[in-house]
C-alpha positions in Angstrom: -8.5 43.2 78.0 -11.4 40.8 79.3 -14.0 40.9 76.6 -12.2 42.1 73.6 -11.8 39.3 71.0 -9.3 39.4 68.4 -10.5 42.6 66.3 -10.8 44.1 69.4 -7.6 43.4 70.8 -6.3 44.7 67.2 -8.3 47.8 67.7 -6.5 48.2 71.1 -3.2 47.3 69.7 -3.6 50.5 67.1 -5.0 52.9 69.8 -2.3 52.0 72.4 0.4 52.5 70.1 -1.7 56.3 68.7 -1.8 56.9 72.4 1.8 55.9 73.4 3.4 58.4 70.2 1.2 60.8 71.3 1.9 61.2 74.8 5.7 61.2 73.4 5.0 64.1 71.7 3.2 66.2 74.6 6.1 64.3 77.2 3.1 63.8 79.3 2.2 60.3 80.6 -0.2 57.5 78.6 -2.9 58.0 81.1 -2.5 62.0 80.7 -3.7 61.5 76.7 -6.6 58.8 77.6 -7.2 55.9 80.2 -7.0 52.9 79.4 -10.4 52.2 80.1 -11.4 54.4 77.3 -9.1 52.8 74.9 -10.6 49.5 76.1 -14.3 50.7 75.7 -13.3 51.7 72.2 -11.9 48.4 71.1 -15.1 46.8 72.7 -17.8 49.1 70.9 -15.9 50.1 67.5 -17.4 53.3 66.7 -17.5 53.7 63.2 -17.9 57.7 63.4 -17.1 60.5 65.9 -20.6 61.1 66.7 -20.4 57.6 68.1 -17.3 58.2 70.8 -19.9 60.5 72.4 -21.1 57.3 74.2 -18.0 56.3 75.8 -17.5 56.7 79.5 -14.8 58.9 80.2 -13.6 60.3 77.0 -14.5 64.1 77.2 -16.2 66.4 74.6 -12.8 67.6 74.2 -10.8 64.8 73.8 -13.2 63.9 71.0 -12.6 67.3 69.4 -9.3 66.7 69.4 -8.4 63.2 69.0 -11.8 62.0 67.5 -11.5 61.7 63.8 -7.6 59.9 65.2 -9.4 57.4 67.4 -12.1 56.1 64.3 -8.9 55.9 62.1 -7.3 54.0 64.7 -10.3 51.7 65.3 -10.3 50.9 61.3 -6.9 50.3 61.1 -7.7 47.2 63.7 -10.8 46.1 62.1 -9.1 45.7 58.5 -6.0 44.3 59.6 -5.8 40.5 58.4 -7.5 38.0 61.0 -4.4 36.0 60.7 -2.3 38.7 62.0 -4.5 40.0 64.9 -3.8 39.1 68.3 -4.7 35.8 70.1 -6.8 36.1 72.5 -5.9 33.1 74.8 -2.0 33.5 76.0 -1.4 36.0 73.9 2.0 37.1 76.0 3.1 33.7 74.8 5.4 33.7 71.1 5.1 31.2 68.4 8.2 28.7 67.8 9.5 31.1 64.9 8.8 34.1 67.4 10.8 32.2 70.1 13.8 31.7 67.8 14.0 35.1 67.1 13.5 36.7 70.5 16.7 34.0 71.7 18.8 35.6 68.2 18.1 39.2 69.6 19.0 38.6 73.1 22.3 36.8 72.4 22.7 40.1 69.8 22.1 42.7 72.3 24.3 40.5 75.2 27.2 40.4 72.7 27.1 43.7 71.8 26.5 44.7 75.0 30.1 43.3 76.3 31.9 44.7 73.2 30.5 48.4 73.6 30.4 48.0 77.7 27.1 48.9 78.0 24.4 47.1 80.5 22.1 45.1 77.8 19.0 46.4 80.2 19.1 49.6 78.4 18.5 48.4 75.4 15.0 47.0 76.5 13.2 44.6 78.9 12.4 40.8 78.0 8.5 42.1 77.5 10.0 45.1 75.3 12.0 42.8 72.9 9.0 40.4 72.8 7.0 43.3 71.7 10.0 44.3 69.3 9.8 40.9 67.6 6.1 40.2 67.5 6.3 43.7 65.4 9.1 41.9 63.0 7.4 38.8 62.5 3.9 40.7 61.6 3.8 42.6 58.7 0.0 43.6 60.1 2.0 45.7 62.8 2.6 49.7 62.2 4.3 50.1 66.0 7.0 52.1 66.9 8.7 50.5 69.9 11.6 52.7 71.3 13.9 50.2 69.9 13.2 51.0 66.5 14.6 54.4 66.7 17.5 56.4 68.3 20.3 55.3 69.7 18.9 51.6 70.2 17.7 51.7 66.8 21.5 52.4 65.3 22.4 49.7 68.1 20.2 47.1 66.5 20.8 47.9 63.3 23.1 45.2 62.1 20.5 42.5 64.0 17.3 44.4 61.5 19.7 43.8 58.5 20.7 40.0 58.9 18.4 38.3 61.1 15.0 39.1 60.1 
C-alpha cells in the first residue's frame, strides 16, 4: 500500500472487500480472483472506464470481461466516499480514542460470552478481525462484510450490535 494516498487506500478498501465476497462465492482463494498487486495498481491509477484496466499489469483480458464494469464501480465507490471517512494513510492499523473504547467493549463482550456459552473467544475473530469489525461500526463510509457480521458470529454478537454501538 506504499504510494496510495487516502482515495487510494479507499479505492483498495472497496476492491479488497469486492474481491474477498467474491472469492467466498467461487470458495476459491483471494489471490485465485486477483492479486493483490492488481488491486493495488487499480487504487493507484483509478481507471474511470473498462477500456482503461487494459493497462494494468496482470489483470487478464478475461478478468476484465468478467469483473471489469465490477472493478470501475468499485474504484467510484472509493473515490466518492467522504475524505473524512477514508483511510489514514500514516498508522492507519492504529484506532481513534472512540475506536479504542469500543474495540475494549467488544472484547470484554465476546470473553463474557465466551465463558457463558463455553466456547474459545478465538473463534469469534482475531484482535486484527475485531479492529476491522469496529472500524466498520464507527464509519458509516464502510459497506464491508466482515465474517462477524453474519452467521453464527453474527447471532453471537447480536446483543453487542444492538446496545453498544
Amino acid at each position: 500500500t506504499k504510494g496510495l494516498d487516502r482515495t487510494g487506500l479507499a479505492i483498495l478498501r472497496e476492491l479488497s472487500f469486492w474481491r474477498e465476497q467474491e472469492a467466498r462465492k467461487l470458495n476459491r482463494p483471494r489471490g485465485h480472483v486477483l492479486k493483490d498487486s492488481v488491486l493495488i495498481a487499480i487504487s493507484k491509477q483509478q481507471p474511470d472506464s473498462v477500456d482503461q484496466l487494459q493497462g494494468i499489469p496482470s489483470l487478464s483480458s478475461r478478468a476484465i470481461d468478467r469483473w471489469g464494469v465490477t472493478l470501475i464501480n468499485g474504484v467510484q465507490a472509493g473515490l466518492s466516499c467522504p475524505e473524512e471517512n477514508r483511510p489514514a494513510t500514516d498508522d492507519s492499523g492504529r484506532l481513534n480514542k472512540k475506536s479504542m473504547l469500543l474495540l475494549e467493549r467488544l472484547i470484554e463482550f465476546i470473553q463474557l460470552k465466551s465463558k457463558v456459552q463455553g466456547i474459545d473467544p478465538t473463534l469469534i475473530g482475531n484482535t486484527t478481525e475485531l479492529k476491522q469489525l469496529v472500524r466498520i461500526l464507527n464509519n458509516s463510509c464502510e459497506t464491508k462484510m466482515v465474517r462477524q457480521m453474519e452467521g453464527w458470529r453474527k447471532t453471537f454478537l447480536n446483543d453487542f450490535y444492538k446496545y453498544a454501538v
